[in-house]
C-alpha positions in Angstrom: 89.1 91.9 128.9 87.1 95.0 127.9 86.6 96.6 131.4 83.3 97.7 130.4 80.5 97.3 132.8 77.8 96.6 130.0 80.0 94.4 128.1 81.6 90.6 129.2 83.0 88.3 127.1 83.2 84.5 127.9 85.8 82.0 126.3 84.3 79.2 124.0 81.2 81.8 122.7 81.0 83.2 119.6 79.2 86.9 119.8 78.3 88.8 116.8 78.3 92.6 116.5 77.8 95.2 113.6 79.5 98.3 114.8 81.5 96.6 117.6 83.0 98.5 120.9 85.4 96.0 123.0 86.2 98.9 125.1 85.4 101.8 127.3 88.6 103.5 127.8 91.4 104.0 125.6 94.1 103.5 128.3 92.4 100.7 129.2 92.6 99.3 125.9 96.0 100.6 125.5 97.2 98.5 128.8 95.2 95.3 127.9 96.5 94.8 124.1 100.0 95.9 124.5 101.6 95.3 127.7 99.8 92.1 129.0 101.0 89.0 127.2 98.5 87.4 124.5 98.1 84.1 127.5 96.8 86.0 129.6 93.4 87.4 127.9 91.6 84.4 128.0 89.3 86.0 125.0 90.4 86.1 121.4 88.6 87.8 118.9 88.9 88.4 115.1 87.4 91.8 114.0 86.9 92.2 110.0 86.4 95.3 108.6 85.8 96.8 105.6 88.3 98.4 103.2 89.0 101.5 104.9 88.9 103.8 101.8 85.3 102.2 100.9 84.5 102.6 104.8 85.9 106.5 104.7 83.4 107.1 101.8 81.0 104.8 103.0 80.8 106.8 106.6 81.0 110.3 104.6 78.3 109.6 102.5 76.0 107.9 105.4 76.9 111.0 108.1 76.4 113.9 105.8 72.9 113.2 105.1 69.9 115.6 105.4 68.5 114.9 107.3 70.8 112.8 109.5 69.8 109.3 109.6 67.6 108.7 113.4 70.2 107.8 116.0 73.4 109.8 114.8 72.8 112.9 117.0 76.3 112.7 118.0 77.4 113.7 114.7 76.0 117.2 115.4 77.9 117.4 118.8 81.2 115.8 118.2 84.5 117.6 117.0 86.5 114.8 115.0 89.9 116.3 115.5 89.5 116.7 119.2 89.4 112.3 119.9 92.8 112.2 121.4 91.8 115.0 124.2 90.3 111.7 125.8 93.7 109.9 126.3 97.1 110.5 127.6 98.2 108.5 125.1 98.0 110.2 121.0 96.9 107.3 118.6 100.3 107.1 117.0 101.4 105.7 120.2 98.7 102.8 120.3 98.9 102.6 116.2 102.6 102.0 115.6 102.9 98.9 117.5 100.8 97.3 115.2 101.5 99.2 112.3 105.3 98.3 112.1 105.4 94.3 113.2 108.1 93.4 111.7 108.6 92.3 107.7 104.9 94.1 107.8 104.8 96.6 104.8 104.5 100.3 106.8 101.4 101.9 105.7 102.1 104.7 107.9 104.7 106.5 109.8 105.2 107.7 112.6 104.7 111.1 111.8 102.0 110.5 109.4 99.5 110.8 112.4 100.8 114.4 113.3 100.2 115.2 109.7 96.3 113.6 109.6 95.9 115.3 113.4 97.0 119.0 111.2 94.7 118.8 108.4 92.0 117.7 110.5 92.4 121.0 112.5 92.7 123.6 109.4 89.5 121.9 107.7 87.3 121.9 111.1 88.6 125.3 112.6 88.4 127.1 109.2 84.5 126.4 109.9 83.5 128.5 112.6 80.5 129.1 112.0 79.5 125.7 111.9 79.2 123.9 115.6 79.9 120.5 115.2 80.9 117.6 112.6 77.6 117.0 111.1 77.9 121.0 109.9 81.3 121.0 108.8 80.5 117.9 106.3 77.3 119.7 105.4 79.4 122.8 104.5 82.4 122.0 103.0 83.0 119.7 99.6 82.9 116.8 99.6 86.7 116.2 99.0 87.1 118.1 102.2 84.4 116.3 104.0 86.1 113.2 103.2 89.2 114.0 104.6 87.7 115.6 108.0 
């Protein structure tokens, strides 16, 4: 299912991950989840996670640390707003499909994400002076940091 060359999962086994990546490639992931039928997969899995307002603060509060925590260098290099620049498809795209199932409760819109995708960019290019995410959460308050 995932594609990945370091990664293969096998029906009937149970793996365990903290942190897990299923996938290398968003258009990968994109083309395996939603347009091959369920049947076809031969892997089922069941991700938990967090609440994701706990996990935003959570994630804040861990990656704007000084000094950064050993392994999180690519904090320093990454640009938060620019994630979609990987993909030909924008995450609204790959979100809505599961966001909207029908007699679901629509926690988002469709334009929502074109909204997020706008503050993201006045809060990081407002900073520039500071390369990086890792300097944009050291910089900013934390209200704004959050929402970067």
């Amino acid at each position: 299912i995932t594609k990945c060359p370091h990664l293969t999962l096998h029906p009937n086994t149970v793996y365990v991950q903290s942190s897990p990546d299923f996938f290398c490639d968003v258009d990968i992931l994109a083309e395996e989840l939603l347009t091959r039928p369920t049947k076809q997969r031969g892997v089922k899995l069941i991700h938990l996670i967090r609440d994701p307002f706990t996990m935003a603060i959570s994630n804040y509060n861990y990656h704007s640390q000084d000094p950064l925590p050993e392994g999180e260098n690519w904090v320093k290099r990454t640009n938060p707003c620019a994630v979609e620049d990987k993909s030909t498809l924008i995450y609204a795209d790959l979100f809505m499909k599961t966001l909207t199932s029908p007699g679901a409760y629509r926690l988002m819109e469709y334009d929502d994400f074109q909204i997020i995708q706008t503050m993201c960019h006045r809060l990081y290019d407002q900073q520039q002076s500071s390369p990086g995410f890792y300097q944009h959460l050291l910089h900013l308050s934390p209200t704004d940091g959050l929402i970067l």
